[in-house]
Backbone bond lengths (Angstrom), bond angles and torsions (degrees), N, CA, C in turn:
res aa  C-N    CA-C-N  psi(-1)  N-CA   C-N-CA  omega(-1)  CA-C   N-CA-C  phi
1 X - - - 1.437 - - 1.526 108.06 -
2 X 1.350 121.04 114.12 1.362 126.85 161.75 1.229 133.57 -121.08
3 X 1.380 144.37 151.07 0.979 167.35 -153.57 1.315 132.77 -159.13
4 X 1.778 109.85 88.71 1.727 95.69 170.66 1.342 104.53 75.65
5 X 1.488 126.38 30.83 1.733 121.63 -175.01 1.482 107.41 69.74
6 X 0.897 105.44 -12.36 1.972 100.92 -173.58 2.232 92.13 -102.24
7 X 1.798 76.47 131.43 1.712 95.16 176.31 1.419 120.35 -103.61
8 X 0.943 131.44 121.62 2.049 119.64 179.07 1.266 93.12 -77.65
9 X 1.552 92.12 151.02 1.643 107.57 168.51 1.897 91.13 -121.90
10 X 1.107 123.55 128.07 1.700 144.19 -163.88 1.303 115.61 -105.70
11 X 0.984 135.94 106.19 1.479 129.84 154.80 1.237 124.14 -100.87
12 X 1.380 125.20 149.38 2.129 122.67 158.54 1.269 113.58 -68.17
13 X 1.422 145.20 139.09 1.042 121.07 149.49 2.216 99.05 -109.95
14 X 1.194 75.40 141.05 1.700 92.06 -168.82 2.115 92.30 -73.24
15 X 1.533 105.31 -50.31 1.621 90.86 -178.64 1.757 132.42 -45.52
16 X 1.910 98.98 -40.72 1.384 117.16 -172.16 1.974 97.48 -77.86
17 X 1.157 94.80 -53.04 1.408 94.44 179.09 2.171 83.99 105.98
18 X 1.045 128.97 34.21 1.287 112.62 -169.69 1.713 100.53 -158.66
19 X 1.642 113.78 132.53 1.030 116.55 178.36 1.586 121.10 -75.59
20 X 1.250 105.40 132.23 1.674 110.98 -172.55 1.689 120.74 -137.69
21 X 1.473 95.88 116.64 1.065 136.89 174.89 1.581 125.44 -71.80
22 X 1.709 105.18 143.19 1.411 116.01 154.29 1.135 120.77 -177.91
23 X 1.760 116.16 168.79 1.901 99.60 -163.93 0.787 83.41 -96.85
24 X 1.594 80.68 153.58 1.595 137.39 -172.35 1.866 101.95 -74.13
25 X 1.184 136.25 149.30 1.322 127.28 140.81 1.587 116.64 115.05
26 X 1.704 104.97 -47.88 1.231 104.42 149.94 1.238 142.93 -139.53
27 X 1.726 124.25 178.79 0.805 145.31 -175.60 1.690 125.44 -8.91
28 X 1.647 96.06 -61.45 1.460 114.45 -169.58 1.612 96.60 -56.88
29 X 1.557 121.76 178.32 1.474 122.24 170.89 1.899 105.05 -120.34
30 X 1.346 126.30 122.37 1.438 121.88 -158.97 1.487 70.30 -141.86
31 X 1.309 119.02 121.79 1.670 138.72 152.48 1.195 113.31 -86.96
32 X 1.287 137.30 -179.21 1.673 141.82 139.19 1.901 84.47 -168.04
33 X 1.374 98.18 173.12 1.377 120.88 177.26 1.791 124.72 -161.54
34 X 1.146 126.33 154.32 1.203 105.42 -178.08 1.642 82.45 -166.59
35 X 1.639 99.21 172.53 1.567 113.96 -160.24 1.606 92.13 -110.91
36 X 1.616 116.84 -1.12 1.637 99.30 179.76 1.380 85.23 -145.28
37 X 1.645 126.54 162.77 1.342 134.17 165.80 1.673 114.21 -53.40
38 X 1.395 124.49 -67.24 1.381 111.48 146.41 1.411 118.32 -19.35
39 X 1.553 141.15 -73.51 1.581 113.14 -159.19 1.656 92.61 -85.43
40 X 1.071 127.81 5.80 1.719 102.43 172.35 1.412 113.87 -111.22
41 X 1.257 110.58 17.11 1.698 120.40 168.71 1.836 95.75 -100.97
42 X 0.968 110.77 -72.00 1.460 128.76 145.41 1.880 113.00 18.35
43 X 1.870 93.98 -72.06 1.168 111.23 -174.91 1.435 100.39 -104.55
44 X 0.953 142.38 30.64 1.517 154.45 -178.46 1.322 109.52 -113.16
45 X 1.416 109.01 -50.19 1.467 103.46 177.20 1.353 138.64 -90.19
46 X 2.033 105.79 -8.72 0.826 139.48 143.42 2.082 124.08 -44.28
47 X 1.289 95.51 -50.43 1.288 99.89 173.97 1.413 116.43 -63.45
48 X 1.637 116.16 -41.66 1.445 112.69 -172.01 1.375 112.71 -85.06
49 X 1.357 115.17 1.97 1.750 126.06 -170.95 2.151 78.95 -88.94
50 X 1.261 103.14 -67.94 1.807 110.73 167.29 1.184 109.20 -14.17
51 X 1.331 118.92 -76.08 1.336 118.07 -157.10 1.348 101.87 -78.36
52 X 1.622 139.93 -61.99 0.982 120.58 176.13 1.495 152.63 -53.21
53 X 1.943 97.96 -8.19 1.659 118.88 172.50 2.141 90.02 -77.85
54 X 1.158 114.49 -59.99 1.645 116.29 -174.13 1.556 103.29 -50.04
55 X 1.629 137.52 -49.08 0.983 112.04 -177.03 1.556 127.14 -57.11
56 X 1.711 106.82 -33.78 1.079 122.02 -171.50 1.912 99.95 -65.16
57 X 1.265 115.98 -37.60 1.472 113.80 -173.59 1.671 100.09 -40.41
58 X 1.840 89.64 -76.43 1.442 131.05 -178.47 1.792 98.67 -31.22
59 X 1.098 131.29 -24.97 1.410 132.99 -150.87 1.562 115.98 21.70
60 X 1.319 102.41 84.86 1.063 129.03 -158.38 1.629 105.15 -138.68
61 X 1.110 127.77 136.49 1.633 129.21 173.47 1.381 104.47 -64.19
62 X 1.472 150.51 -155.47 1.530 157.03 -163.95 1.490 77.58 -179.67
63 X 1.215 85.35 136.26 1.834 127.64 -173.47 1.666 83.80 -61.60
64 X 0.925 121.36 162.84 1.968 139.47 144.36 1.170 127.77 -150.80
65 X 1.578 121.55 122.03 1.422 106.17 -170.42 1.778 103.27 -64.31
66 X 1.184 111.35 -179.21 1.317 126.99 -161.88 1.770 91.84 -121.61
67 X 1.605 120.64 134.34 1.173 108.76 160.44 1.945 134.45 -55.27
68 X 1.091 112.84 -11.62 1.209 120.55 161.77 1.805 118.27 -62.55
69 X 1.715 110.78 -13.60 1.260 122.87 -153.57 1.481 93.90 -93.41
70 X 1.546 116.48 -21.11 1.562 116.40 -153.08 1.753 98.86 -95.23
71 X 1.861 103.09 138.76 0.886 101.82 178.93 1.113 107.36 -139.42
72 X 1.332 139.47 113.39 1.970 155.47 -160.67 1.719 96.29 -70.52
73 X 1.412 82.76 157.47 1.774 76.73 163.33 1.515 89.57 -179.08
């Protein structure tokens, strides 16, 4: 799942019953979660629209992973 250069990295958690998300690559910590692939793409892209309207407040750069950062598997 990507967005805007920004990648989710996804997990299940079996306790919540709800898939949970966050980008991949850097530093900062950006969560979202949702109970179906729809609402956690949903709220995924929502988050990175988030973080990148606050950096801009903050005047602040937004983290980006670097292609050196990416690793396949």
């Amino acid at each position: 799942m990507t967005h805007k250069g920004y990648t989710a990295k996804i997990q299940y958690s079996d306790d919540d019953a709800l898939l949970i998300g966050r980008l991949a690559g850097i530093d900062d910590v950006i969560g979202f979660h949702g109970k179906s692939v729809n609402q956690l793409q949903t709220n995924f892209i929502e988050s990175v629209e988030d973080y990148l309207d606050t950096c801009k407040k903050l005047s602040r750069k937004p983290q980006k992973r670097t292609r050196e950062d990416l690793s396949y598997r």
